[in-house]
Structure formats: structure tokens, C-alpha cells
C-alpha positions in Angstrom: -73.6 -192.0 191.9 -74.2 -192.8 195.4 -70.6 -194.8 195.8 -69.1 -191.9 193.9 -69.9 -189.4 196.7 -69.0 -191.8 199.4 -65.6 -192.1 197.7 -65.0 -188.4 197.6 -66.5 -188.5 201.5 -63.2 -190.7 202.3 -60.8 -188.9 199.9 -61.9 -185.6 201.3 -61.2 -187.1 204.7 -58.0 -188.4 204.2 -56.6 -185.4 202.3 -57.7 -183.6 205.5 -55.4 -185.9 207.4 -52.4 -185.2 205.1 -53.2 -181.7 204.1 -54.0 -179.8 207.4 -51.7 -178.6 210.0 -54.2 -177.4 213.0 -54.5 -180.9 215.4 -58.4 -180.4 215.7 -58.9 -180.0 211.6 -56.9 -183.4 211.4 -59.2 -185.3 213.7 -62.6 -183.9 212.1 -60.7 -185.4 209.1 -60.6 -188.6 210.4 -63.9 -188.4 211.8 -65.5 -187.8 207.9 -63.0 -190.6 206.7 -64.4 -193.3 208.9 -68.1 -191.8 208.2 -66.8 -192.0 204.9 -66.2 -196.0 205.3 -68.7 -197.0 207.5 -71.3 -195.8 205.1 -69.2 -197.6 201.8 -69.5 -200.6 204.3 -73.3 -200.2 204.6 -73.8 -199.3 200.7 -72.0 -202.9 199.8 -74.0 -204.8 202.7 -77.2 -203.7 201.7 -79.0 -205.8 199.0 -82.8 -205.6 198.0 -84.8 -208.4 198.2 -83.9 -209.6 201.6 -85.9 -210.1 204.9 -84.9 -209.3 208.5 -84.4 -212.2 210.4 -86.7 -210.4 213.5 -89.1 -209.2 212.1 -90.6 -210.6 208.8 -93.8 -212.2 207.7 -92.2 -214.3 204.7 -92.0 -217.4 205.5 -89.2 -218.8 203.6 -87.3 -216.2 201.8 -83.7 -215.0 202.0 -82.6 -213.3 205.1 -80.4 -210.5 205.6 -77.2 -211.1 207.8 -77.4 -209.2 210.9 -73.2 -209.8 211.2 -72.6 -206.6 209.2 -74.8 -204.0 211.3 -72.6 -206.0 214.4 -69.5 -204.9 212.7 -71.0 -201.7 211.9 -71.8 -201.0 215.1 -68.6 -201.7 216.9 -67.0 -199.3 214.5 -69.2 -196.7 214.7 -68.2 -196.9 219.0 -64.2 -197.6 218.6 -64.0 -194.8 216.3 -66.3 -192.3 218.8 -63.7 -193.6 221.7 -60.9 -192.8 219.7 -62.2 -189.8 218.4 -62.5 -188.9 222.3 -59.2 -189.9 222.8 -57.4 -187.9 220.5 -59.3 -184.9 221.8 -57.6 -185.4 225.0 -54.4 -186.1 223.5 -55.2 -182.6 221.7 -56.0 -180.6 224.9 -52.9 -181.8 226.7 -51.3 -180.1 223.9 -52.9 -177.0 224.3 -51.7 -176.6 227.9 -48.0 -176.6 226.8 -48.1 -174.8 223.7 -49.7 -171.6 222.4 -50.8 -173.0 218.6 -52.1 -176.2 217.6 -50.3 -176.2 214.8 -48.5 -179.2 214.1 -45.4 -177.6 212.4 -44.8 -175.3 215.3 -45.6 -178.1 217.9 -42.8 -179.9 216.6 -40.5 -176.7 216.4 -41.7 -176.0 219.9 -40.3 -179.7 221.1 -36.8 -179.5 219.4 -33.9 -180.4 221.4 
């Protein structure tokens, strides 16, 4: 159940991408998409029965990997910087045209 709303997290996201015309709706689209696969990424690297490498009074046991939250992390800060990025992108926009509509942007720039 869990994968099936994470699924629909990343299909809602992308269909946001193709779907929507306002600049701004399109990034908060791909904001939920990468939410959407950072947290499929987490629900596939989690397993029960393992032990943090840190912090753990077992002994001998099997250990989580720590390489995953790594990875996790890094995406989690590429996607805020491009997130940020785009937003500029976006507000550069804004100071040449009255919509942020991408259909009139690009009827706008015409030669």
C-alpha cells in the first residue's frame, strides 16, 4: 500500500510537469516528483532486522549500510539548489513578461 501511494506521489508530480502551463505549478511539480523518489529510494533501502553501524549494542549482527542515507542526502540538497535555481530562472521571467504562462511566454518571444 505504502509503494502504491509513493507511486502516485511521482505520477502526480510528473503529470504536473507535463500537464500545467503556469512556470511556478511546474516546479512544485517537480518538487513532489523528486519527494516522490527520494521517499521510493528510502522505502526500498529500508529493511527490518538491521543495526546501525553507530549506535548499536548487538555485537555481531547485520548492519545497515549508511551509503544510501549519503545518497539520500545529496539529493535531497541538489534538488533544493535546483529548486532555487529555477525560481530565479522563473523571476527573471516575471520581469519581462506579464503571465507566467508558458504558452504566452513563448508567444511573447516569437520572432
Amino acid at each position: 500500500m505504502l509503494e502504491a501511494c509513493i507511486l502516485a506521489t511521482i505520477f502526480c508530480g510528473f503529470f504536473g510537469i507535463i500537464l500545467k502551463k503556469n512556470l511556478v505549478m511546474k516546479i512544485i511539480s517537480m518538487d513532489v516528483m523528486s519527494t516522490g523518489v527520494i521517499a521510493y529510494y528510502v522505502l526500498i533501502a529500508s529493511r527490518d532486522g538491521l543495526f546501525t553501524p553507530i549506535v548499536s549494542d548487538a555485537t555481531h549482527g547485520a548492519y545497515s549500510d549508511p551509503v544510501p542515507q549519503a545518497v539520500i542526502l545529496t539529493a535531497i540538497v541538489i534538488g533544493f539548489s535546483i529548486q532555487a535555481l529555477m525560481l530565479v530562472g522563473v523571476m527573471k521571467l516575471a520581469r519581462d513578461n506579464p503571465t507566467l504562462e508558458s504558452n504566452e511566454i513563448e508567444k511573447n518571444n516569437m520572432p
